[in-house]
ZARO-770293 format. One line per 10 residues: number of its first residue (from 1); for each residue x, y, z of N, C-alpha, C, O. Coordinates in steps of 0.001 Angstrom, whole numbers, plus 500000, padded with zeros to 6 digits. Layout:
# residues N
NUM) X/Y/Z/X/Y/Z/X/Y/Z/X/Y/Z; ...
//
This chain:
# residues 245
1) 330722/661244/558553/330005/660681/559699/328512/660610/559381/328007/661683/559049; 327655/659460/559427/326138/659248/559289/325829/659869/560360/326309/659868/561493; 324538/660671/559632/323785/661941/560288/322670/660918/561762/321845/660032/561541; 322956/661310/562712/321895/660667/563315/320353/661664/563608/320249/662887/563697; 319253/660557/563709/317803/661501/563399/316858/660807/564695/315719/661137/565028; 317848/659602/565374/316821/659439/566241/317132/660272/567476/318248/660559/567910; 315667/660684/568075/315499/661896/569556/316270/663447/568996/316811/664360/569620; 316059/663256/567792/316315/664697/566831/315466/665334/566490/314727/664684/565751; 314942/666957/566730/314100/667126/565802/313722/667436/564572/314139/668590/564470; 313187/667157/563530/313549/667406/562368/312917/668715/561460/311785/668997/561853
11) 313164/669159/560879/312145/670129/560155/311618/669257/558768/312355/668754/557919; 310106/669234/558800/309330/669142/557580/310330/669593/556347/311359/670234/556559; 309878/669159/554958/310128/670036/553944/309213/670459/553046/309341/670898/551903; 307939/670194/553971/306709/670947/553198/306433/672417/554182/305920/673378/553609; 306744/672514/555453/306637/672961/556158/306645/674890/555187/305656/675624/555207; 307758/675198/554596/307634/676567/553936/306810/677206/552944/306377/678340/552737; 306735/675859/552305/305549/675970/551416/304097/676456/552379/303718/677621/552501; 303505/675368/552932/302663/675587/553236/302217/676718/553942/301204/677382/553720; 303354/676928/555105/302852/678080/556153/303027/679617/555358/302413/680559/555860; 303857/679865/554129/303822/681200/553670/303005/680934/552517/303177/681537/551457
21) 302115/680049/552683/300413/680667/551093/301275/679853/550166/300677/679863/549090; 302618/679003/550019/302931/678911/548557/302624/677959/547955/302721/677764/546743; 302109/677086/549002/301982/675366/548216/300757/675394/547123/299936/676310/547100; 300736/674346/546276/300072/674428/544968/299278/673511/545524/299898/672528/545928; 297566/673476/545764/296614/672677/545196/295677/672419/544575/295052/673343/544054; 295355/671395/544452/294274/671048/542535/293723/672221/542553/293554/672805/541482; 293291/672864/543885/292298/673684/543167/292676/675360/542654/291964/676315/542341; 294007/675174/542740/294995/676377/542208/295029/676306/541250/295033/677406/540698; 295081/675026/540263/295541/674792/538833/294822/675264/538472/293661/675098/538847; 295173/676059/537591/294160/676946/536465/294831/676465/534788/295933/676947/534524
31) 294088/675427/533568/294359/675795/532452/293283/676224/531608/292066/676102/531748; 294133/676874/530492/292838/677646/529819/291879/676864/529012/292449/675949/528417; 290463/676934/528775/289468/676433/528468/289128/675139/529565/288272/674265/529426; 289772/675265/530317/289657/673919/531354/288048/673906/531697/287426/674927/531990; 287479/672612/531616/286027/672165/531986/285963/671720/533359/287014/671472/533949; 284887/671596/533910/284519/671579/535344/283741/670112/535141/283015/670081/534147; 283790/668922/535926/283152/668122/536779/282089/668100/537549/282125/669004/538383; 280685/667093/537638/280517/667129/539052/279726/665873/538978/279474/665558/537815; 279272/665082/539863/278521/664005/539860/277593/663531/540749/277706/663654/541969; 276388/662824/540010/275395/662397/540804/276009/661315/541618/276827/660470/541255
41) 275499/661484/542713/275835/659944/543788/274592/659721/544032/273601/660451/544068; 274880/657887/544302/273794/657430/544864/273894/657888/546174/275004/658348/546444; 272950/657904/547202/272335/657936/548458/271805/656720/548841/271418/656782/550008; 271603/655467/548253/271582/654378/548434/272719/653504/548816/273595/653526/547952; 273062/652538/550102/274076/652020/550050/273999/650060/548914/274863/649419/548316; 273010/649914/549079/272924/648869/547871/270989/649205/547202/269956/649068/547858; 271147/649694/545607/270085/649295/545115/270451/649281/543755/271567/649574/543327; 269306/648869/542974/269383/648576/541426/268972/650071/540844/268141/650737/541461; 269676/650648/539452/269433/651642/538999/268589/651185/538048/268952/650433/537143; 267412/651615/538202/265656/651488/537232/265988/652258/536090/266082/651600/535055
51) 266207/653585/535992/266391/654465/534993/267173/656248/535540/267081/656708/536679; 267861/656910/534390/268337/657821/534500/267610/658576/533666/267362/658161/532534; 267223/659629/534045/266378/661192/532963/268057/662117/533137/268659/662384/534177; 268450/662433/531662/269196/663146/532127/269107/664706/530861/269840/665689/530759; 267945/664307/530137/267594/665425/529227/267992/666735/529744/268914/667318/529175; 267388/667293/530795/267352/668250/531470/268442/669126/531743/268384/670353/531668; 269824/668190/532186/270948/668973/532400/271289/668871/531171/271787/669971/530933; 271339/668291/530290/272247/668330/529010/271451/669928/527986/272095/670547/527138; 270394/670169/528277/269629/671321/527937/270086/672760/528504/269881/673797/527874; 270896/672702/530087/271148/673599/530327/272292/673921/529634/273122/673181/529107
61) 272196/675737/529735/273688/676553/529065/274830/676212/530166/274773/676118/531392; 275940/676058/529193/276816/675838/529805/277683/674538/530390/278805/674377/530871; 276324/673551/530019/276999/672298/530002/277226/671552/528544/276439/671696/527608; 278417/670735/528485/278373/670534/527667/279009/669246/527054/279722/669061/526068; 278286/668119/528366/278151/666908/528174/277688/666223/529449/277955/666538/530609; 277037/665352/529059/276804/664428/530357/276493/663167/529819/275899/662882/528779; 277322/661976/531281/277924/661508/530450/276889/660367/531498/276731/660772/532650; 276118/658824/531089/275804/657557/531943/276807/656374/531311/277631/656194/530415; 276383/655944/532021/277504/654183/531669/277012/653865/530500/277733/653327/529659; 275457/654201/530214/275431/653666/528623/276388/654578/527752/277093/654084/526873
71) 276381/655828/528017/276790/656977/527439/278753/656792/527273/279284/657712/526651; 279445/655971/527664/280466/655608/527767/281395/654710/526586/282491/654927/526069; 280117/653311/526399/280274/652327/525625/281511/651530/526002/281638/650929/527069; 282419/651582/525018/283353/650759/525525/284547/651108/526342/285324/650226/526706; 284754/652591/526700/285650/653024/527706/284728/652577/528939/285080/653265/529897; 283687/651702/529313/283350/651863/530604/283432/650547/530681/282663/649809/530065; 284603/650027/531633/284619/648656/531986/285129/649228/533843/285154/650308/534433; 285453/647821/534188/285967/648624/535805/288077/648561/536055/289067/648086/535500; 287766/649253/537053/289534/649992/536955/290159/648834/537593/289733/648068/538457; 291384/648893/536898/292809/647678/537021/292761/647704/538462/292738/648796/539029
81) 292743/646545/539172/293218/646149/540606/294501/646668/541426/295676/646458/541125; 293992/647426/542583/294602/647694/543176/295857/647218/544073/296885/647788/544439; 295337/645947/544266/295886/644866/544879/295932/643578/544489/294910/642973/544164; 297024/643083/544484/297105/641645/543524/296980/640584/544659/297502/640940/545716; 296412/639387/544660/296506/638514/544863/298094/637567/545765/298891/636938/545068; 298243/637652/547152/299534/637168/547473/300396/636006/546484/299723/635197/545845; 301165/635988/546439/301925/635026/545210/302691/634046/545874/303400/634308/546846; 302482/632108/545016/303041/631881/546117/302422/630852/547232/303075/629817/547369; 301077/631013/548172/300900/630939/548933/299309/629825/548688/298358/630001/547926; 299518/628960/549460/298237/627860/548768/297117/628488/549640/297108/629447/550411
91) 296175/627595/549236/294637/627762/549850/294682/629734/549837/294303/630159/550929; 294902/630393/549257/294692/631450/549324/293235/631928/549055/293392/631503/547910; 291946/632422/549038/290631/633185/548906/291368/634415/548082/292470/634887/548363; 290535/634808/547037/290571/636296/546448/290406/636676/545484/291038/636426/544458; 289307/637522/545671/288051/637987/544761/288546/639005/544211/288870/639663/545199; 288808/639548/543402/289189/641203/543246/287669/641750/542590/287110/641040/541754; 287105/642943/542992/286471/643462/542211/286470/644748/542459/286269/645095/543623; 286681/645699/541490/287093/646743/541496/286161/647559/540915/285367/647134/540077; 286202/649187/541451/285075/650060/541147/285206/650063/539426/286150/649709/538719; 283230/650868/538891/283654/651063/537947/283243/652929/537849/282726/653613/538733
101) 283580/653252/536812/283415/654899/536334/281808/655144/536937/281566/655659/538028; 280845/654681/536020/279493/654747/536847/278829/653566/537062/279377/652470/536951; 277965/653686/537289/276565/652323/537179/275471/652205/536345/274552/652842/535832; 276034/650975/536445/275233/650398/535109/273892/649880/535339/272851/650341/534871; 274069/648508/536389/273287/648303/537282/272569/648231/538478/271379/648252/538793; 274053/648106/539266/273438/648176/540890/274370/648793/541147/275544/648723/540785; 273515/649810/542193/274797/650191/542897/275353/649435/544021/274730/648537/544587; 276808/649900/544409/277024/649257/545958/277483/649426/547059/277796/648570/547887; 277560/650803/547142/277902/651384/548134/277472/653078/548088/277398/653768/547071; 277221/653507/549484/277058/655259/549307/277762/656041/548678/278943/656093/549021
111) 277256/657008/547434/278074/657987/546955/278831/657356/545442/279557/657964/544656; 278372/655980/545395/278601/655367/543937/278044/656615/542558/276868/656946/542406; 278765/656932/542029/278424/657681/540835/277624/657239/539878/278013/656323/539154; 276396/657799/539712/275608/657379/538580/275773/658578/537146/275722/658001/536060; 275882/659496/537098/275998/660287/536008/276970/661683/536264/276904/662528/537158; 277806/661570/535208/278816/662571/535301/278478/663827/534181/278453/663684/532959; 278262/664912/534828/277982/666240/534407/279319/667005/533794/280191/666999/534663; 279821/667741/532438/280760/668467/532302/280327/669632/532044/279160/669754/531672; 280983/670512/532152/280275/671468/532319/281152/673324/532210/282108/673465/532972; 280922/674082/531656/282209/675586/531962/283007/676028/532806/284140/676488/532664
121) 281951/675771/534315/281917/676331/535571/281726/675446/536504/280720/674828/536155; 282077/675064/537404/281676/674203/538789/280501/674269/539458/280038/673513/540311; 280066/675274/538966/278202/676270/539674/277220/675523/538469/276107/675022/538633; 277997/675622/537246/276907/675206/536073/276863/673417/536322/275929/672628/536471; 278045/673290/536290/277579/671568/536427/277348/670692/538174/277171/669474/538201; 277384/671440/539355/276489/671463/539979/275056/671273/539903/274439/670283/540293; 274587/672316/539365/273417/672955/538884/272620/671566/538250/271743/670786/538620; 273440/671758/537138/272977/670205/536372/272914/669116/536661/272201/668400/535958; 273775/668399/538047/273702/667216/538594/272359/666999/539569/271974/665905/539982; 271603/668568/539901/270266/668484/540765/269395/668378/539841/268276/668185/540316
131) 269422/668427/538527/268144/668258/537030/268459/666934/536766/268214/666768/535571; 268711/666306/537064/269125/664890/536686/268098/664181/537926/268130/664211/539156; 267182/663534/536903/265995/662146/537524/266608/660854/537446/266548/660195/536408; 267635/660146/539251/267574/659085/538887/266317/658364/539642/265671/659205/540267; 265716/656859/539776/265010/656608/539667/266070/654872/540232/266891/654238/539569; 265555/654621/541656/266448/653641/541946/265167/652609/543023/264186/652856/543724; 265683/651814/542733/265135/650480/544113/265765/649992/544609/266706/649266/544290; 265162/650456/545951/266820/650066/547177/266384/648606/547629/265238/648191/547800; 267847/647788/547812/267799/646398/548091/268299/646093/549666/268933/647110/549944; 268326/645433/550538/268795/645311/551433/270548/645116/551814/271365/644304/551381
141) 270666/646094/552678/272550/646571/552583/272909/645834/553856/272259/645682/554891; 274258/645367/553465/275224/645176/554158/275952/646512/554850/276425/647403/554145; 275989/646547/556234/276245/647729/557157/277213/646997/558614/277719/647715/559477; 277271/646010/558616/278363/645158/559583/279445/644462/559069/278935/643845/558134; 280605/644180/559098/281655/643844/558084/281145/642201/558853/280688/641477/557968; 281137/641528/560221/280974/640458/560206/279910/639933/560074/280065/638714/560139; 278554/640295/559868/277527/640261/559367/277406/639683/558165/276726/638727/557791; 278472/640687/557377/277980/640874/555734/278765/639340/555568/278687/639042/554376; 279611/638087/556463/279873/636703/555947/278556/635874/556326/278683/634720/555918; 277457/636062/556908/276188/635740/557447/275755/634712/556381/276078/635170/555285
151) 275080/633359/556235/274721/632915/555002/273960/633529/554215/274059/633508/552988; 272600/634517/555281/271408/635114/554822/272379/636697/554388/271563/637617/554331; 273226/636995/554212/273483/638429/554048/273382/638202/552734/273744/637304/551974; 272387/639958/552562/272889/640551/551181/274273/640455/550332/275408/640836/550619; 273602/639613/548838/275286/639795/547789/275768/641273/547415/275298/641908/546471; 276851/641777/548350/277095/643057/547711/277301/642951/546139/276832/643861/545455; 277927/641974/545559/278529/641671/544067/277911/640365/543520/278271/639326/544073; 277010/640284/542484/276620/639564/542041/277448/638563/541586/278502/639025/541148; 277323/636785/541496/278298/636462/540785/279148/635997/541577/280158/635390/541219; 278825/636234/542742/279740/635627/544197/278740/635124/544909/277547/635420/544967
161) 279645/634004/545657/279084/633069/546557/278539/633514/548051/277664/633020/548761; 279596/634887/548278/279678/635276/549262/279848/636678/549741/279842/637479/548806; 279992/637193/550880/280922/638884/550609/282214/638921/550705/282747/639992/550412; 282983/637905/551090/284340/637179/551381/285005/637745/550327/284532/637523/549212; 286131/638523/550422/286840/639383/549494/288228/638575/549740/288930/638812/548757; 288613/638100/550241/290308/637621/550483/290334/637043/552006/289945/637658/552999; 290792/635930/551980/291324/634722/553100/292071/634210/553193/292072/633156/552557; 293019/634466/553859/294585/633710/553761/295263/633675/555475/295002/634496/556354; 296150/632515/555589/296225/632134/556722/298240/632419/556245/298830/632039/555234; 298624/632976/557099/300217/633080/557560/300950/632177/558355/300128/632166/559271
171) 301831/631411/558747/302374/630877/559634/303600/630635/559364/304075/630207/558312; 304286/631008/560657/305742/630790/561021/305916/630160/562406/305419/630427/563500; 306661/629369/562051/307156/628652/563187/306020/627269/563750/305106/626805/563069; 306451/626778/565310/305237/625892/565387/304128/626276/566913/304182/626095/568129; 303365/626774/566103/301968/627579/567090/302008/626186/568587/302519/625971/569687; 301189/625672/567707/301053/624139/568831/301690/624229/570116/301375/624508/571273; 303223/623711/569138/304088/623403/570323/305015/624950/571294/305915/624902/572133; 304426/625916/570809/305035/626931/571678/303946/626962/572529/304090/627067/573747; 302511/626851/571810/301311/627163/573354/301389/625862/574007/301202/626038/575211; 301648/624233/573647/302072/623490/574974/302774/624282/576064/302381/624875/577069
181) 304014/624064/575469/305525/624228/576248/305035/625837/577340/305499/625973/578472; 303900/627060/576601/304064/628204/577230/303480/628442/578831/302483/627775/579107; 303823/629011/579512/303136/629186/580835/301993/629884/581051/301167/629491/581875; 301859/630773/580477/300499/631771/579895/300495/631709/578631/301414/631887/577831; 299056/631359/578424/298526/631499/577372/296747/632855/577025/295574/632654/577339; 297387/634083/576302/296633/635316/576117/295572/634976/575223/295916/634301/574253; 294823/635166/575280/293472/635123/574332/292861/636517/574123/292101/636715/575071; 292867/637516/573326/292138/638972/572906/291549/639348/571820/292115/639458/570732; 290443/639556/572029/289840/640409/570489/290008/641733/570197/289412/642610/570822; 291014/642026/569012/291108/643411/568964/290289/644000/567878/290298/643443/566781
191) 289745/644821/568024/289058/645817/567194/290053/646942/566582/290908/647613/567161; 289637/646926/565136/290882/647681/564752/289670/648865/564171/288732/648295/563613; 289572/650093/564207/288927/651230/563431/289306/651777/562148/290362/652276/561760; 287810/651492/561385/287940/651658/560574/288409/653473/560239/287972/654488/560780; 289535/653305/559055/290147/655294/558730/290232/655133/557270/290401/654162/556533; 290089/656193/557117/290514/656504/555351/291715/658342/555823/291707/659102/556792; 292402/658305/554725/293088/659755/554900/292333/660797/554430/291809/660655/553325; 292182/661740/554994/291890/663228/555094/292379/663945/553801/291579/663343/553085; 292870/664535/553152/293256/665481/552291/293115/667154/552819/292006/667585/553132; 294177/667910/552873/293392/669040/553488/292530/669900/552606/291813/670803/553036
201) 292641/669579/551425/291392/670036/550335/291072/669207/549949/291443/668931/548808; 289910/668017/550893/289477/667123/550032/289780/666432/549202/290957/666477/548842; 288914/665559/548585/289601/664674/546912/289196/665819/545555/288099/666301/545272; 290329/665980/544993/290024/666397/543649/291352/666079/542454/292305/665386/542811; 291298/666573/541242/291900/665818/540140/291686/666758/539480/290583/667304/539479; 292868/667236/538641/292889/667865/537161/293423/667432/536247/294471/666900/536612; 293288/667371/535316/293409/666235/534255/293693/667181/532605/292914/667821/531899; 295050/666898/532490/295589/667523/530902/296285/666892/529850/297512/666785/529867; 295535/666444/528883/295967/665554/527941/296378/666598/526719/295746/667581/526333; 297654/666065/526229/297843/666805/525145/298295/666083/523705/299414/665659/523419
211) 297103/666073/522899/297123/665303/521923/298138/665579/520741/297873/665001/519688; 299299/666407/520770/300268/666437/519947/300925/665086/520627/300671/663949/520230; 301883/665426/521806/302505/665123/522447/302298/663236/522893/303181/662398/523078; 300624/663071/522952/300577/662252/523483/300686/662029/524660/300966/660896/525051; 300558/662702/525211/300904/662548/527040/299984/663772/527979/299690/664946/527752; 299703/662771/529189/298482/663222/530193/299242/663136/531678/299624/662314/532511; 299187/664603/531409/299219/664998/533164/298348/665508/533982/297753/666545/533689; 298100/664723/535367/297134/664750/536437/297903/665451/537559/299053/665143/537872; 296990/666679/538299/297099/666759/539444/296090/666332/540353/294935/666732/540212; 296467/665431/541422/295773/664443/542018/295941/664851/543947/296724/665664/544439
221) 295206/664216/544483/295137/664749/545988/295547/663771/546416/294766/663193/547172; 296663/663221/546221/297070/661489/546966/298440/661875/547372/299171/662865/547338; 298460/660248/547899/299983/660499/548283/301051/659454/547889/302242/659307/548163; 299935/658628/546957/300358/657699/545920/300682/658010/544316/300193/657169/543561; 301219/658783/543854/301425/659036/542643/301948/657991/541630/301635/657923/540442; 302687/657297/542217/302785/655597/541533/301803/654775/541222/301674/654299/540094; 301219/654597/541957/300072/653691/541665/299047/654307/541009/298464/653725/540094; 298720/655519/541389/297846/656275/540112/298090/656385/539167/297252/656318/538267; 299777/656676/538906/300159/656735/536850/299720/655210/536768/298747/654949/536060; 300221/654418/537288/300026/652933/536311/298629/652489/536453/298370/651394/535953
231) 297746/653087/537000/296641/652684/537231/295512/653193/535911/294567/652643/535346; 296257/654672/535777/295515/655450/534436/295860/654588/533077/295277/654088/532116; 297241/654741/533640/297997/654180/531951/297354/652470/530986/297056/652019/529880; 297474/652139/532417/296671/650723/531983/294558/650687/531569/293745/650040/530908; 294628/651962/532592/292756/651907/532159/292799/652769/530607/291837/652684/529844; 294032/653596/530255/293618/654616/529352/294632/653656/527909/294766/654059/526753; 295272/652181/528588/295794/652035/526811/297244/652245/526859/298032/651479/526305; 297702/653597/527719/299010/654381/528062/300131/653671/528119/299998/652562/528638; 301553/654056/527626/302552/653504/528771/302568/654294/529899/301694/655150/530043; 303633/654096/530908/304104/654534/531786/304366/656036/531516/303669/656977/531894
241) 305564/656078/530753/305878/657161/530474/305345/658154/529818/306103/659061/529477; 303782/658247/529444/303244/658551/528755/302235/659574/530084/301557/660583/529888; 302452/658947/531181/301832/659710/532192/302453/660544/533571/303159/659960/534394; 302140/661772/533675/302811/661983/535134/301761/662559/535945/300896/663252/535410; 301761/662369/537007/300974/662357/538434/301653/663271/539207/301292/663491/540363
//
């Protein structure tokens, strides 16, 4: 007999984990010699990066790399698209442009990463991301989503005509002739709010590559683990199977 679940209540199956201390997160993982992260953000929501001083942290003990977009070379291009293009479908609009590791030139949004600190300890490369001189000129930001299609609005992305990221029109059936024929006709503007998800420890990532083996495993704070392996595998060269999340 199929189990029925609707007006049932169900029990979680994270539920034991969590409430008796057992569940595992990133920031449980412990491997040995493991290095610590941390990074400068801009505080600018659009400006051009003038210059980076980053002598200073690379001088302190304990760090023991830091890394700018020049400092990258050719691993620094921007990450495989998240979202493809509808397939299929004419007159479609769609821009993809996707973050990159740091900045090169402009930034474009708050909290864009300009220089990545490595470091022993999480305290040491902290430490080192406040010795770091960047040196920026802020440009005029886009801060209204219907604004930012304005003719006079700021180009968040150089190289575009517009801020217009994707435009596409759906239809089924015949609009027209159902609003003739209808007796009421509704007209509403809905406002939808903007959300991103929570994490209950924040965003973080641990990252273990093992160069016998060939293969890199991430613990990640998502709830997409699919789209993150193929997302690495393709920025890092990888197959599939070459990664687990």
């Amino acid at each position: 007999m199929t189990e029925k679940y609707l007006g049932k209540r169900l029990t979680r199956t994270e539920d034991p984990l969590l409430l008796t201390g057992r569940a595992l997160f990133v920031d449980d993982v412990e491997i040995p010699g493991m290095l610590h992260a941390a990074f400068l953000r801009s505080d600018y929501a659009h400006a051009r990066l003038v210059s980076l001083d980053v002598s200073a942290a690379r001088e302190m003990p304990g760090v023991v790399a830091v890394f700018t977009a020049e400092d990258m070379g050719d691993a620094w291009r921007p990450s495989p698209p998240n979202v493809s293009p509808p397939p299929g479908m004419p007159g479609v609009t769609f821009f993809s442009r996707t973050p990159v590791p740091l900045v090169k030139d402009k930034v474009k949004h708050v909290g864009e990463p300009l220089a990545m600190v490595i470091a022993e300890s999480r305290y040491i490369a902290e430490d080192a991301v406040e010795s770091i001189w960047a040196e920026l000129e802020p440009l005029p930001a886009v801060v209204d989503i219907e604004h930012a299609l304005d003719p006079d609005a700021p180009l968040v992305h150089d190289g575009l005509e517009s801020n217009l990221a994707a435009h596409l029109i759906q239809e089924k059936g015949d609009y027209a002739a159902a609003r003739e024929q209808a007796d009421l006709v509704i007209k509403r503007r809905i406002v939808i709010d903007r959300c991103a998800a929570a994490a209950m420890e924040n965003r973080g990532i641990v990252a273990s590559w093992d160069p016998k083996a060939q293969y890199l495993t991430v613990w990640d704070t998502t709830q997409a683990p699919i789209p993150i392996r193929n997302g690495l595998a393709a920025l890092f060269g990888l197959t599939a199977s070459q990664v687990r999340v």
